[in-house]
C-alpha positions as CSV (number, residue, x, y, z in Angstrom):
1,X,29.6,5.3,-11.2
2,X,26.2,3.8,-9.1
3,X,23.6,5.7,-10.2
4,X,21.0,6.0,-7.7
5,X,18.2,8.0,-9.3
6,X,17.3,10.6,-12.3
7,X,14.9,12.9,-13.3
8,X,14.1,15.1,-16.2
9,X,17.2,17.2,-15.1
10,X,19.6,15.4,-13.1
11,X,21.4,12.3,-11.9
12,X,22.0,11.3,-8.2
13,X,25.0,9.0,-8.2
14,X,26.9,8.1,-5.1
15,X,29.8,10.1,-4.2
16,X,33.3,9.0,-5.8
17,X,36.6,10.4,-4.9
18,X,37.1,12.5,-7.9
19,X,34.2,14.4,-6.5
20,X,36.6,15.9,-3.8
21,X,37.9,19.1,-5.2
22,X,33.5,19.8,-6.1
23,X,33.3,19.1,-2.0
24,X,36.2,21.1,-1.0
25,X,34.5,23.9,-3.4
26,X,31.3,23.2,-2.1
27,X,32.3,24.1,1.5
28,X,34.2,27.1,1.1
29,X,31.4,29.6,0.5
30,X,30.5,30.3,3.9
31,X,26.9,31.0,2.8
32,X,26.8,27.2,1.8
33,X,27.7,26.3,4.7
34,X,26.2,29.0,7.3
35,X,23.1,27.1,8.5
36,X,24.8,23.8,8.6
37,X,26.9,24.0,11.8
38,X,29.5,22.4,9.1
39,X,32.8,23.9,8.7
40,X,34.8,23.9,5.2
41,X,37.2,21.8,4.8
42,X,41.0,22.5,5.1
43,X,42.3,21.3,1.8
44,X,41.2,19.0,-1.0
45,X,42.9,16.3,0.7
46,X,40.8,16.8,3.6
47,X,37.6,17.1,1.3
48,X,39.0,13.2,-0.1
49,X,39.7,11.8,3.4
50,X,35.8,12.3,3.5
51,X,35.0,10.7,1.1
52,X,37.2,7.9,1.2
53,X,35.8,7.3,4.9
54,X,32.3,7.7,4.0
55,X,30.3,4.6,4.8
56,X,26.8,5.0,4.4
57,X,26.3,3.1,1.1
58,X,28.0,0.4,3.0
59,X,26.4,0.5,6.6
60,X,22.7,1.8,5.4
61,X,22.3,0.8,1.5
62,X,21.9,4.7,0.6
63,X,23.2,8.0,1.9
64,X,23.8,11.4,0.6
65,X,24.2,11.6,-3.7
66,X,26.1,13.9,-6.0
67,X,23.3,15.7,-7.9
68,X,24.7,15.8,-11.6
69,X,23.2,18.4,-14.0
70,X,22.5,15.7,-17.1
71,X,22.7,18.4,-19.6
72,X,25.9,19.5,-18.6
73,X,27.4,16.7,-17.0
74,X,28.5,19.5,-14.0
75,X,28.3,18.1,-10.1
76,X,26.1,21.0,-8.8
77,X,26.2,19.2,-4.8
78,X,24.4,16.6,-3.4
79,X,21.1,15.3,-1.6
80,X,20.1,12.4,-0.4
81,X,19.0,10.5,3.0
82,X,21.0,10.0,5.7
83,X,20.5,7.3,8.8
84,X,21.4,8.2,12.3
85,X,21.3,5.3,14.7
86,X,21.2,7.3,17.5
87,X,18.3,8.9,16.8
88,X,17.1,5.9,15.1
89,X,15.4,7.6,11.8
90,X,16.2,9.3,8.6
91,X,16.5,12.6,7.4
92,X,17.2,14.7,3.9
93,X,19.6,17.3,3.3
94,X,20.9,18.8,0.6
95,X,23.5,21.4,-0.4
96,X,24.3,23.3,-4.0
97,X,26.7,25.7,-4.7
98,X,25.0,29.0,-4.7
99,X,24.8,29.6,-8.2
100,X,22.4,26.8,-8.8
101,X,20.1,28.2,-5.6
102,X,16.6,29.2,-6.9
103,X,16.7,26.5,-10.2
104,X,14.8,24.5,-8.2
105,X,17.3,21.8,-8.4
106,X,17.1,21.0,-4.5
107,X,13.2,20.5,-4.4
108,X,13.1,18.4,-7.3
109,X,16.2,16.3,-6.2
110,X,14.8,16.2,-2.6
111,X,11.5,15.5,-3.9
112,X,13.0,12.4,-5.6
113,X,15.1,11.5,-2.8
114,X,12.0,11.2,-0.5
115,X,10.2,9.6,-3.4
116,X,13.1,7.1,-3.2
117,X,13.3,6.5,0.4
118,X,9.1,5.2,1.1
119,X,9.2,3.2,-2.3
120,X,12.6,1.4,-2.8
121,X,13.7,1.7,1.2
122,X,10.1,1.3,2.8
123,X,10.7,4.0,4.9
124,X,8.0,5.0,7.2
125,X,9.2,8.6,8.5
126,X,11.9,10.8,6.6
127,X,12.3,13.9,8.8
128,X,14.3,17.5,7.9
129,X,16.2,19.8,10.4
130,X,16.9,23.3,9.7
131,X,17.6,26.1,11.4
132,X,14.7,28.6,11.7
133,X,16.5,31.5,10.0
134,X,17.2,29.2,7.1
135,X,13.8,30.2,5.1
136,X,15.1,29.2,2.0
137,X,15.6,25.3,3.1
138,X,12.5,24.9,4.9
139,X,10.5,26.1,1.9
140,X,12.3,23.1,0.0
141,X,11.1,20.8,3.0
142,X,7.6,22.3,2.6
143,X,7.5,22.1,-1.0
144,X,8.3,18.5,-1.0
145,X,5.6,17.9,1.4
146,X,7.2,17.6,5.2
147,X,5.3,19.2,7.9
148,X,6.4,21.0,10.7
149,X,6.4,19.1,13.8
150,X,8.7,20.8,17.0
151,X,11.5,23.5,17.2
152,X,14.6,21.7,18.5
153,X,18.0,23.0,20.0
154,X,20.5,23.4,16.8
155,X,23.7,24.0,17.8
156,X,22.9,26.1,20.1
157,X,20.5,28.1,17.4
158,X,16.7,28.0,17.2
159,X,15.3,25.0,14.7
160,X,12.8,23.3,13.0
161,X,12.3,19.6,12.9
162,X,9.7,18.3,9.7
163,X,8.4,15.2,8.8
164,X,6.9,13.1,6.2
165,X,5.2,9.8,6.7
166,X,4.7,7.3,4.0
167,X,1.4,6.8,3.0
168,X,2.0,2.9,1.8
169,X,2.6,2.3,5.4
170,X,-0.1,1.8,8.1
């Protein structure tokens, strides 16, 4: 296990192919995944082909974390930063299963994530996407201190693009 970060709650580790059947899980509950433009996967071998071909860690140095309750030891989803080169920056996402929505479990482990990505990366921008229906994820981004900066064509729906810049960086 590569732990990443913790707080007073949880652990972000990076994701491990015994996390498959949590992802398969994860995926399946259609309000999870309804602002994601994500579909589930087929099977739990599909949820492991994911994660066997997941390359982040290796291509950027971080990526998207499990989020681990520490009290119960339970994966309760993941968060973390993700680099896309063809946009050239970084973003945050996050996803729980819906039981664990309102615990504030994805502000603080987005919070920590950000945290992470201007002090230990040197990031200079971290931006969020969302769709503009999707109140419940831009008051996370807002929370953890992004701004709104344009609307943006998601999928063919209406969204938001925020951003943070790090205040160590001139």
């Amino acid at each position: 296990m590569k732990k990443i970060v913790e707080t007073d709650r949880l652990l972000l580790r990076e994701f491990e192919i015994s996390d498959a059947e949590n992802f398969y899980e994860l995926n399946l509950n259609p309000n999870v995944i309804k602002y994601t433009g994500n579909s589930a996967f087929k099977n739990i071998d599909e949820a492991k082909a994911f994660l066997e071909n997941y390359s982040d860690y290796q291509r950027n140095g971080f990526g998207r974390w499990a989020v681990i309750n520490k009290s119960t030891q339970q994966f309760i989803g993941w968060c973390g930063l993700k680099y896309d080169d063809k946009l050239d920056e970084t973003d945050i996402g996050f996803r729980f299963f819906e039981h664990f929505w309102n615990w504030g479990f994805a502000t603080e482990s987005a919070k920590t994530c950000i945290d992470y990505g201007f002090e230990k990366l040197n990031l200079k921008i971290i931006v969020g996407r969302a769709m503009r229906e999707n109140t419940a994820s831009i008051k996370v981004l807002e929370k953890i201190g992004l701004q709104y900066e344009k609307g943006f064509d998601f999928d063919g729906q209406e969204g938001v693009i925020y951003t943070i810049k790090n205040k160590m960086i001139r």
